[in-house]
ZABA-143371 format. One record per residue (C-alpha): x, y, z. Coordinates in steps of 0.02 Angstrom, whole numbers, plus 50000, padded with zeros to 5 digits. Layout:
% residues N
XYZ/...
//
This chain:
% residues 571
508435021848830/507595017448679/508135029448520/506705036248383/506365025548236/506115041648136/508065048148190/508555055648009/506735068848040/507745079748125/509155080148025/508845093847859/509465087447744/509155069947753/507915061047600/506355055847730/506215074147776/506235081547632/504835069447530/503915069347718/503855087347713/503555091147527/501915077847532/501175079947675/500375097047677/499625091847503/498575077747593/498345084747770/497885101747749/496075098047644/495915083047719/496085089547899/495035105747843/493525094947778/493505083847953/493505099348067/492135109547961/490955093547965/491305090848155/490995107548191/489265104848094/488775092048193/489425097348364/488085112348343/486665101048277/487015088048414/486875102848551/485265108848498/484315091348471/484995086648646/484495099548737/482575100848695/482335082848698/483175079348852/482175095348949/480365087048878/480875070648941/481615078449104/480015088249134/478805073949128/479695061749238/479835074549346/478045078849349/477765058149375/478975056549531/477925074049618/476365063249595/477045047449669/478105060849812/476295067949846/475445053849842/476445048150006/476215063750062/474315062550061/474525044550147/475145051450286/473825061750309/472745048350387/473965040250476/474325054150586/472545057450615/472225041250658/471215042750834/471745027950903/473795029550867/473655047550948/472735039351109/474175028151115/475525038251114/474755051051231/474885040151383/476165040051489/477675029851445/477655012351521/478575010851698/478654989351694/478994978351576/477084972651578/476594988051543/477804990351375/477244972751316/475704979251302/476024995351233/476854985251087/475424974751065/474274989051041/475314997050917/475664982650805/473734981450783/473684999650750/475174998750621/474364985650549/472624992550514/473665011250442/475085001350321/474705004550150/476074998250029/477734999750121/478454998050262/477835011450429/478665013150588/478085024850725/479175031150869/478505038151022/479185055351065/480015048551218/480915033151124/482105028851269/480485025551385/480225012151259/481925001351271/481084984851218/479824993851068/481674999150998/482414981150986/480924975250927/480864988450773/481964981050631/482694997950555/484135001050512/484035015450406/483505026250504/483835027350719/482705036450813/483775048350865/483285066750943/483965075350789/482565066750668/481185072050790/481605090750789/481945092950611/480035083650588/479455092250747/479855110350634/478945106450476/477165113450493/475935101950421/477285092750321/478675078050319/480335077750266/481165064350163/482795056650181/483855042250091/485125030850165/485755011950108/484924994850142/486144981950183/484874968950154/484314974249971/486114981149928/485014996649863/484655013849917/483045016950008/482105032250048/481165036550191/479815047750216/479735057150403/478435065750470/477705072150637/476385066850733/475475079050847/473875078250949/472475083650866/471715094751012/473455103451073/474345101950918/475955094751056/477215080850968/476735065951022/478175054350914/478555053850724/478215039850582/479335034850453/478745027550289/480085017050200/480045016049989/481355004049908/482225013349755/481535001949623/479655010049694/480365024649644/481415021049465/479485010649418/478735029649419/480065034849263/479925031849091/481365032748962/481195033848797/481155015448697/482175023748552/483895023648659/484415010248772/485595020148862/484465034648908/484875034449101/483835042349249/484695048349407/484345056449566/485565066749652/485275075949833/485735095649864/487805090349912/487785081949715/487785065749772/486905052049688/485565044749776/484705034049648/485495027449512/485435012149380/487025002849446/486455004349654/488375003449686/488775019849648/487625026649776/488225041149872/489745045249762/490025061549700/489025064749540/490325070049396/489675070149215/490585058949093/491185064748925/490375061548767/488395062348886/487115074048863/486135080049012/484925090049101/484105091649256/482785098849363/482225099249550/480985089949627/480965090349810/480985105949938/482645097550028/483675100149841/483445084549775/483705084549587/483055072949421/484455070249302/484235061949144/485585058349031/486055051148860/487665048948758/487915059748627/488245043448483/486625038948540/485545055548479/486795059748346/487235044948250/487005047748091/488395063448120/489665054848211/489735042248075/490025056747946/491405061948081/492245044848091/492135042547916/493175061547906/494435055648042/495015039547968/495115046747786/496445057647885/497065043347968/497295032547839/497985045947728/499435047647846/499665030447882/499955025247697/501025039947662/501995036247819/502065018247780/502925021647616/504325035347671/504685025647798/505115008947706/505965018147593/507375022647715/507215009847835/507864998747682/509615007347710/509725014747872/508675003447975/510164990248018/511395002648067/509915013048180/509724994848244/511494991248279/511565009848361/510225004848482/510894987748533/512714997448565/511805007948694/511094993548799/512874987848793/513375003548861/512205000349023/513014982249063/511754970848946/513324962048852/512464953748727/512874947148538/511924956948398/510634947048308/510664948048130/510344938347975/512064927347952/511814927247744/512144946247725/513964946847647/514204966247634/514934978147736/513454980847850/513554961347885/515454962047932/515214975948036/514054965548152/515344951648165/516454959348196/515504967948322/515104952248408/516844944848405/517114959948505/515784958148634/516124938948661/517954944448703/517354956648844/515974945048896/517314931248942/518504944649029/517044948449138/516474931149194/518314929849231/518684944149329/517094940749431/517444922649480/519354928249543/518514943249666/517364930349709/518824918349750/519774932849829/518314936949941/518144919849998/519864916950021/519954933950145/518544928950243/519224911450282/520594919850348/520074932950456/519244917550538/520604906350555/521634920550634/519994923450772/519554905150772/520924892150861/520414875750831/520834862650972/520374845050970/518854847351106/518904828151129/520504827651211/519894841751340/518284829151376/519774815451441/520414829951559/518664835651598/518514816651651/520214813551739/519804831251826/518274824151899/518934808651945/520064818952069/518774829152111/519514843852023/517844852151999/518524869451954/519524861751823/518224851351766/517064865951751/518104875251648/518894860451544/516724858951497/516824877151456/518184878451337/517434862551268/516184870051231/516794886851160/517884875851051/516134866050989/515374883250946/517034889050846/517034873350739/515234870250714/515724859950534/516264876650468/514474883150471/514784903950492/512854908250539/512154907150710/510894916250815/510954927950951/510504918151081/511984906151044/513244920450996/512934926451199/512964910151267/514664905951162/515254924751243/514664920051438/515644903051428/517434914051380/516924924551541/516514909251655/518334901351592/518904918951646/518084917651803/518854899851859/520784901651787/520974918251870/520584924152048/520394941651990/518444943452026/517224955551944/515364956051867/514434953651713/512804960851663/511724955451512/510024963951438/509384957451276/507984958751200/506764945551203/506254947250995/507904945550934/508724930851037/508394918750890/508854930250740/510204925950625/512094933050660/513764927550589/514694919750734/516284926150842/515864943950871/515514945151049/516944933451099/518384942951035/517574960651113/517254950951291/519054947451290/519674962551244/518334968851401/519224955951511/521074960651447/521154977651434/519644982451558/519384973851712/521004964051735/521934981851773/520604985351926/520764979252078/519924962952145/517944964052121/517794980352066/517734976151878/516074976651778/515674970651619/513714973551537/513184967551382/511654976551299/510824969951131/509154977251058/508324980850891/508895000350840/508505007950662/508074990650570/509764983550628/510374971850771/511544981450897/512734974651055/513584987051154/515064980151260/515704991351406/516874988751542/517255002751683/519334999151658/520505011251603/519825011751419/520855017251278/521765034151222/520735038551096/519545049051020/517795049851127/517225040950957/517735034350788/517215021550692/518455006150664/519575007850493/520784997450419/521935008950438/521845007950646/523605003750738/523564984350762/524924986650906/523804994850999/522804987651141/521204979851114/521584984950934/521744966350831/520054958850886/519114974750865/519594978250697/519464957350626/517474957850676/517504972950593/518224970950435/517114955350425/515624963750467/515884975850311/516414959150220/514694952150228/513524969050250/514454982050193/515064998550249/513425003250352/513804987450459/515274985250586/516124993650752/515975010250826/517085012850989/516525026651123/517535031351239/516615041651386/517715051851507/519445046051586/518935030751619/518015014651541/517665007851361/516045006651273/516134995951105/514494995950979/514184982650851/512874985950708/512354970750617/510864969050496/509144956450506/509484943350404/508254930050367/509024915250244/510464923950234/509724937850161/509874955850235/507974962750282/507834980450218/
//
């Protein structure tokens, strides 16, 4: 961690605190004094002006968006009186497709002849008599769905307006609803919609000239904005930024609202220049007086503070040389060499000691191999696998091509990684050659997963835990009776094979994990505890064998090895 420049502050009696402490209050107390007075000035007169302009500006714009509201309104009035449209949608809904074809006809000229401006839609009451009419409608803003009837179906002599997004425009639209009943019985006979584009609506408002970021905004009864400059930040939550003015006012009977706002540098200017003019005099003040303490004992202390902070990265494991200017001949200067005589010694001690436990590690695994991995000459067991079935020795034969090729998989040109699929094949040739050289029968069982047959697994650990199966297990039961199963599935992130065998099993706890401290005279003890210990060799101590042993019989043994892809465990 990173020390304080400004260490010797919080020591008493050191030179910067006393000349920091005996200055400053003579330059920041007036100066700090003068800036809050005039901000405080012009907080109040910035407040005042703010308020009454934006409330005249707010009123007439709102005034200007009734009219144009009304003026809709009033539109509507002879579109729902229209004689012919309520004809139209009296009649009963069409029962063939003829019969809606011309329905549709009919009302397009009728639409026709009572559009104004925008765009109208009308809906017959009973809109699912009309499936064709609905396709045919392109609006997407608004379904006709049996909630929009009733709430228009409730007004008395009156529409309601709603809002909702255009994907085509990428711009809030609004929509104006309204009921249309017969003119005789006063029954609904459907409801027409009137859709406005938002720029109709932001034409209607006028902003003063004087400030370009005077901003207009329309906001529905939940506070969400509606209509806005930037048409992206429709239906957010409205929050008011810092540093605006605003002020607002209702304009429609379902809680719409007219915002206007300004920023405050915009109606004040001339005072927040006066305040930024305050604030850097304080700022600079400081700076300068800063500046000058500061160089004053940096000059002395400043290398050693340095040569303090670089000690503490050292401390975390960053062994690096301090850099420092070679010419400096006093006793600062031999300090830091001899400083970094000291850190090259310990840098080359490391590097050293590394590459040995690196050596050492190598070295072990080699060997636990070579002790698990015989290596036999498999070309001399293809010339018996040949003379075998030349006299028609086909048991021999068989397993002469077995151990062949468990002896292939062991070499493999010293290459340690394989995958699972291989690692169980390499483990069902040792129980075939078991099979053919004794006549002691008895049954194997395999269920693997399907995903993880070709992920990556260091070789030899199934081998050495079927013969320990074979050994120690079935071999002590009598003919046929032994069985062997061999499970492996994806558990927890990690790989795991579970080896049981229904022989005697072992005296043992009912489980423990594998330690190198485990008897290796005991049975099935030296195989178990090599793919162990290399298991924890390459993975670490989460990784290796767990042995379970399950009532007086039989002996269940559970591997745990990681995903690896390249090599590389998967976390």
């Amino acid at each position: 961690m990173r020390e304080p420049r400004f260490l010797d502050f919080t020591n008493r009696n050191s030179l910067f605190r006393k000349m920091f402490m005996l200055i400053l209050p003579a330059v920041f107390v007036p100066v700090v004094l003068l800036g809050y007075l005039s901000y405080d000035k012009s907080r109040d007169q910035m407040e005042s002006v703010t308020a009454g302009f934006l409330q005249d500006n707010l009123l007439l714009n709102a005034k200007q968006l009734n009219t144009f509201f009304k003026s809709i309104e009033n539109e509507t009035d002879k579109m729902i009186a229209s004689r012919p449209l309520q004809i139209l949608l009296g009649e009963e809904p069409p029962k063939t497709y003829a019969q809606e074809a011309v329905f549709i006809n009919r009302m397009i000229d009728i639409v026709s002849q009572l559009r104004g401006s925008y765009e109208l839609y009308v809906f017959p009451k009973d809109m699912e008599y009309y499936p064709n009419y609905k396709k045919l409608i392109n609006l997407n803003q608004i379904e006709p769905r049996p909630e929009y009837f009733d709430l228009a179906f409730e007004q008395q002599n009156k529409g309601l307006w709603f809002h909702s997004w255009d994907n085509n425009l990428h711009k809030p639209i609004f929509i104006y609803v309204r009921a249309i009943r017969s003119s005789y019985y006063y029954e609904p006979l459907g409801v027409l919609a009137i859709q406005i584009p938002d720029f109709f609506l932001r034409e209607e408002l006028a902003s003063p000239s004087a400030f370009e970021n005077y901003m207009f905004m329309i906001v529905d009864k939940d506070n969400r904005i509606i209509s806005h400059p930037t048409a992206s930040r429709y239906s957010r939550e409205y929050v008011p930024d810092d540093g605006w003015s605003k002020a607002e006012t209702q304009i429609t009977e379902e809680g719409w609202k007219l915002i206007a706002a300004v920023p405050n540098k915009d109606l004040t200017g001339q005072i927040n220049q006066i305040k930024d003019f305050t604030f850097w005099i304080v700022v600079v003040s400081l700076i300068v007086m800063v500046c000058l303490l500061y160089f004053i004992v940096h000059t002395f202390t400043g290398p050693i503070k340095k040569l303090v902070l670089h000690m503490n990265k050292v401390r975390t494991g960053a062994l690096a040389k301090f850099q420092f200017s070679p010419d400096r001949k006093d006793e600062i200067g031999q300090l830091v060499r001899g400083y970094n005589q000291m850190i090259s010694g310990m840098s080359d001690l490391l590097d050293t000691t590394r590459t040995m436990e690196a050596d050492k590690r190598r070295l072990e695994l080699q060997t636990l191999n070579h002790q698990i991995n015989p290596h036999f000459f498999y070309n001399t067991l293809d010339a018996i696998k040949w003379r075998a079935e030349k006299a028609k020795e086909n048991n021999i034969a068989a397993m002469v091509t077995k151990l062949a090729n468990l002896l292939r998989f062991s070499l493999n040109n010293g290459n340690e990684w394989t995958t699972v699929e291989r690692e169980i094949e390499h483990a069902r040739n040792y129980l075939e050659i078991e099979l053919l050289r004794s006549n002691r029968a008895f049954q194997v069982f395999y269920q693997v997963d399907p995903e993880i047959t070709k992920r990556k697994v260091i070789k030899l650990i199934l081998q050495p835990l079927m013969e320990n199966a074979v050994k120690h297990g079935v071999n002590h039961l009598p003919e046929g009776k032994g069985r062997i199963r061999l499970t492996a599935k994806l558990k927890g992130g990690s790989i795991l094979f579970i080896i049981e065998d229904n022989g005697p099993g072992m005296p043992a706890p009912s489980s423990q994990v594998m330690d190198h401290s485990a008897d290796q005279d005991q049975p099935r003890g030296i195989g178990l505890k090599n793919v162990h210990k290399r298991l924890q060799l390459h993975f670490g101590g989460d990784y290796g064998i767990r042995v379970d042993r399950s009532g007086s019989s039989g002996f269940r043994v559970m591997v745990t090895h990681p995903l690896v892809e390249d090599e590389k465990i998967v976390q």
